[in-house]
N, C-alpha and C positions, 0 to 999 in steps of 0.2 A: 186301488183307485188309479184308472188311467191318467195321462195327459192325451191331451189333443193334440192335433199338431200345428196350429195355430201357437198355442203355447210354445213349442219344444222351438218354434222356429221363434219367437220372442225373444228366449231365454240364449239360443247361439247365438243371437244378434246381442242383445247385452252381452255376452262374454268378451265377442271379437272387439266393440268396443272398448273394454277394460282393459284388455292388453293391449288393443294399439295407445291407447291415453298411455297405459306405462311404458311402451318401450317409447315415445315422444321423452316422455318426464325423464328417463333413463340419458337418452341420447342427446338431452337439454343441459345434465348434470355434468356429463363426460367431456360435451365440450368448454364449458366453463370452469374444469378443470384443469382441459389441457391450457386453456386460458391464461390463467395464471397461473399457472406451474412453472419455475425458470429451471432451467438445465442442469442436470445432476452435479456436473462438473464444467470448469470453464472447458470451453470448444479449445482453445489452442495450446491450454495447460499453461497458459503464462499472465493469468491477468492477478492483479492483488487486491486481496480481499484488508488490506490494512485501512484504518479510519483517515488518515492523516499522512500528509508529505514526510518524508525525514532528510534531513542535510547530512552528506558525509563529505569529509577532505581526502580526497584523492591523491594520494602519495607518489608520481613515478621515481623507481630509480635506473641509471644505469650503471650497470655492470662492468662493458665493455673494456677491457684493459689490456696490453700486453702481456703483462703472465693468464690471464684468462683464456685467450685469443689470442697470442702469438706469431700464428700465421698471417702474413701479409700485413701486419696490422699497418695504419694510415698514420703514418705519423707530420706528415703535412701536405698539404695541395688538395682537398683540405686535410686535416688532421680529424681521428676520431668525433665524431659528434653525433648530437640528434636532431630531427627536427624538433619544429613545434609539435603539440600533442593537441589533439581534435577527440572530444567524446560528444559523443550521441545518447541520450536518453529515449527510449523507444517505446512499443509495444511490437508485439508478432508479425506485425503488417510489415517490418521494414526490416532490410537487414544494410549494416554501411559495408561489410564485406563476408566471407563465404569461405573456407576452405572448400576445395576441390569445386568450388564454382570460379567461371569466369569474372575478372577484374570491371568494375563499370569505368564509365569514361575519366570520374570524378578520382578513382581509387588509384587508377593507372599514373594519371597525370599526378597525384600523392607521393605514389610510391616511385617513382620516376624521378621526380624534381622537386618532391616536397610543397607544390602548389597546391592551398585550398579551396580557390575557387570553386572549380564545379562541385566539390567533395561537399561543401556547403551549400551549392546549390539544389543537389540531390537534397539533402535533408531537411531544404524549405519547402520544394516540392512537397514529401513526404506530411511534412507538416498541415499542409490543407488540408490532406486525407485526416486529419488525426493520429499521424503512426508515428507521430516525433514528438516529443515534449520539449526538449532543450538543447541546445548545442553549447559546448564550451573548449575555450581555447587556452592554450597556454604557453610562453616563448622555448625556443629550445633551448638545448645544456650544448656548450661550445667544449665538452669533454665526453670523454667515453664514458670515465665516470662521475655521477654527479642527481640530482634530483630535482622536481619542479614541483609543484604542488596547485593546487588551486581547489573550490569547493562546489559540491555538487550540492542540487537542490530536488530530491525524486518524488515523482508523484506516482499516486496508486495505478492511473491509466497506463502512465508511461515508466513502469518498472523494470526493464530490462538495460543493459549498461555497455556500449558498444565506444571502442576505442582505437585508435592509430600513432603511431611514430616512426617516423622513416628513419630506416640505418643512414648515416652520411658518412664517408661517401660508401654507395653502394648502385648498380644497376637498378633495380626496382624492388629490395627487400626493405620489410619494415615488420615491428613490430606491432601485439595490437590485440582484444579481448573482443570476440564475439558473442553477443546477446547474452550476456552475465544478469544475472536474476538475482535481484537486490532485496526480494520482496519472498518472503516463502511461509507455508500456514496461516497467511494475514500476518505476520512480525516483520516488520522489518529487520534484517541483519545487521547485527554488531558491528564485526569486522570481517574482512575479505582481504587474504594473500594471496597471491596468484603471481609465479612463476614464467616468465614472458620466454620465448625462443623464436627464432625471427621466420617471416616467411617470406616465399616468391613471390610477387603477385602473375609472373608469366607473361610479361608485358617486353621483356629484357633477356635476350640470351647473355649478357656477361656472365664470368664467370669470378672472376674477385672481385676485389672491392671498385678497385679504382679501373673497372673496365668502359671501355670507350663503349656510346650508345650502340647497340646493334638487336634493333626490333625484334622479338620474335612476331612472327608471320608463317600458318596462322598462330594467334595469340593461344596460350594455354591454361589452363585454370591455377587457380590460387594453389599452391602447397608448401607446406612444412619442410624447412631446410632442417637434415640431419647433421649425425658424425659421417654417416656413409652416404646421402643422398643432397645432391646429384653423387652420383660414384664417381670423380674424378678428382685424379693429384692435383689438377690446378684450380679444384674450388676453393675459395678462401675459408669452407665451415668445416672443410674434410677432415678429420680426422678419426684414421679408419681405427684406433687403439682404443678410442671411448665409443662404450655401448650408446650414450647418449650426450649431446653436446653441454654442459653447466650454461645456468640462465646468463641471458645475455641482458636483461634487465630483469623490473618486477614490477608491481602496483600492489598499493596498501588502502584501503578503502575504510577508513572509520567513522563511526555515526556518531553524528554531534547530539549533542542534549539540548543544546540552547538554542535560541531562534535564529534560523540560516540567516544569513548576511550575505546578500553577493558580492565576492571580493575576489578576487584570483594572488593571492597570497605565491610569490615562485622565491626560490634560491635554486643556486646550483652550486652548493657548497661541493668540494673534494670528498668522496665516503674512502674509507678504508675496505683493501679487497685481499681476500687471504686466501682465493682460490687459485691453482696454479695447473694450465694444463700442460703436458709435457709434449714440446714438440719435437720430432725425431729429425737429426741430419736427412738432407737428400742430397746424392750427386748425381754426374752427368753420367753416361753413358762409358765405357773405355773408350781412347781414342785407339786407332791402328798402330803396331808395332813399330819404334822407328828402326832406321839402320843400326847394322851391329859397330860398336864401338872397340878397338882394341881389336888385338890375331883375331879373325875367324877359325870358330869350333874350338881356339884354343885360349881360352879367358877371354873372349869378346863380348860384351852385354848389349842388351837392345832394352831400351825402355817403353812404356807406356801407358797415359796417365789421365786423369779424370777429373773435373772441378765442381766445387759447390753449388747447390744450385738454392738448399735453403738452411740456413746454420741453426743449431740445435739450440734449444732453450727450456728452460725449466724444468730439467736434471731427463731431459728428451736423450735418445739415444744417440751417441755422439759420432762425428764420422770419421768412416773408415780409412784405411790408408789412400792419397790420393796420387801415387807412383806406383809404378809394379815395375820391377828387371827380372830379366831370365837370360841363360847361359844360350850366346849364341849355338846354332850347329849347323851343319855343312848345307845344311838347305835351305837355310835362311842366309848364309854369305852368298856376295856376290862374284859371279866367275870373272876370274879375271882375263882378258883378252889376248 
C-alpha cells in the first residue's frame, strides 16, 4: 500500500511541529532552572551560612617590654604605650587595611598620630554600601604591657573581623588583623588566638621609635616589619640573631553563650612576661692612633679607643674591649728637628 504525497507532506508537517513544541517546552524548563538555581558556592568565599548573630569578647594584649624589645625601647617622652583599638566588622566589599597595598588617608593619619577620624569615616562610607556591619572602639594601654577588652556583636552578612592599634611612640607602625573570618561551615567559631607583629603602613621614613616625622614621598605600600627587614642597625625591630621577631602583642576572641550586651568592658592591668630577647653590645668605630707616649721605638705606647653605642641586655653578647695599645716604632715616632 502506497502513500500519496499529499499525505507524506501532512505527516513531515506534523513531525516538524512536535519537535519544535518540544524544544520550546525544553528551552521553557532550562530557563526556570537557571531561574532559581543559586550559586554552587558563595562568589567571594567569605559570606556565612550561620542562622543567627554570635557575641564574642575580644581580648587585646600587649606584649611590648624591655626584655622583649630591648632595643631603643621608650621609656618616656612618651614612654611604651598603645593606642586606642578600632575594629571593623565587614563583608568582602571592604577592607580597613592591606599588606603590600597602599595606606588610605583614614589608615595613614591612624598610623601616624593615632587619629580616628577619617579611619571612621571610611567605614561609614562603607556602610551605605552594606560592606560594614559595626565599628567598635576601645581606650588605650598607657604601658607596653597590659590588655583592653571590649565586646563584639557578629552578624552572618558581616562576618569577617578587621582591626588596628598604633605602636606609640613609633613613625607610622601599628599593629592589626586583616579580614579574620569568624564564621566558617555555617558555625560560628569558639575561639580565636592570633599572634600580632607590627607593621609599616609607608607613610613615615623613621626608623626608631622616637623618630622625628619625615614623609615618605612617594608613599609605599603597607609591609611586615621583620628581625632583618628593613635591613638596618638603626631600626628599632632589627635584630639580625632571631629568625623571627617574638609577638609584639595578641588578641583572644571568645564566643559568648548569653545574650550580647553592648558594653565595652577595658582594664589595663600589668600581665606578666617571661620572654627575653638578647640584645648584643655595639660600639663605635676605632678612633685614629694617638701620639706615642714614653722613648720612641723603645717602650713608647700609642693608644686607641672606641665607645658604646648600644649596651647589652638580656645575657646579649657583651662588649668588647673599648682601649687597644701597641708598641710604638720608629715610624710612627716623630723626628725630631
Amino acid at each position: 500500500m502506497g502513500w500519496s504525497v499529499s499525505e507524506v507532506s501532512r505527516m513531515m508537517s506534523s513531525e516538524r511541529l512536535s519537535c519544535g513544541w518540544l524544544r520550546q517546552l525544553l528551552l521553557i524548563l532550562l530557563r526556570l532552572s537557571l531561574a532559581y538555581a543559586g550559586p554552587t558556592q558563595p562568589i567571594s568565599g567569605t559570606e556565612c551560612a550561620a542562622r543567627g548573630p554570635a557575641s564574642y569578647i575580644l581580648v587585646f594584649t600587649g606584649h611590648w617590654s624591655p626584655q622583649t624589645f630591648p632595643k631603643q625601647y621608650p621609656l618616656f617622652r612618651p614612654p611604651a604605650q598603645w593606642s586606642k583599638l578600632i575594629a571593623v566588622t565587614h563583608n568582602g566589599q571592604f577592607r580597613l587595611w592591606e599588606e603590600g597595598a597602599p595606606a588610605s588617608a583614614g589608615v595613614q593619619r591612624f598610623a601616624e598620630l593615632g587619629v580616628t577620624v577619617e579611619l571612621v569615616k571610611e567605614a561609614k562610607e562603607a556602610r551605605k554600601r552594606r560592606a560594614v556591619g559595626a565599628m567598635y572602639r576601645t581606650a588605650g594601654i598607657p604601658n607596653g604591657i597590659g590588655h583592653s577588652s571590649t565586646e563584639l556583636l557578629m552578624q552572618p552578612r558581616s562576618s569577617l573581623l578587621s582591626m588596628m592599634v598604633k605602636v606609640i611612640p613609633s613613625p607610622d607602625w601599628f599593629v592589626g588583623v586583616d579580614s579574620l573570618n569568624l564564621c566558617e561551615g555555617g558555625q560560628w567559631k569558639q575561639e580565636v588566638t592570633l599572634d600580632l607583629q607590627p607593621y609599616d603602613a609607608g607613610t613615615d621614613s623613621g626608623f626608631t621609635f622616637s623618630s622625628p616625622n619625615f614623609p615618605t614621598n612617594p608613599p609605599e605600600n603597607i609591609t611586615r616589619i621583620t628581625s632583618q627587614m628593613p635591613n638596618h642597625p638603626a631600626n628599632s625591630f632589627y635584630y639580625p640573631r632571631l629568625q623571627e621577631l617574638p609577638p609584639i602583642a595578641s588578641i583572644k576572641l571568645t564566643r559568648q553563650n548569653r545574650a550580647p550586651v553592648r558594653q565595652n568592658p577595658m582594664s589595663n592591668h600589668i600581665l606578666p612576661n617571661s620572654i627575653k630577647t638578647p640584645l648584643d653590645c655595639e660600639v663605635s668605630l676605632w678612633s685614629s692612633w694617638g701620639l706615642c707616649l714614653g722613648p720612641c721605638s723603645r717602650g713608647g705606647i700609642r693608644h686607641r679607643t672606641r665607645y658604646i653605642l648600644l649596651r647589652p641586655a638580656n645575657a646579649g653578647a657583651p662588649c668588647p674591649e673599648l682601649e687597644e695599645q701597641a708598641e710604638c716604632t720608629p715610624h710612627h715616632c716623630l723626628k725630631r728637628q
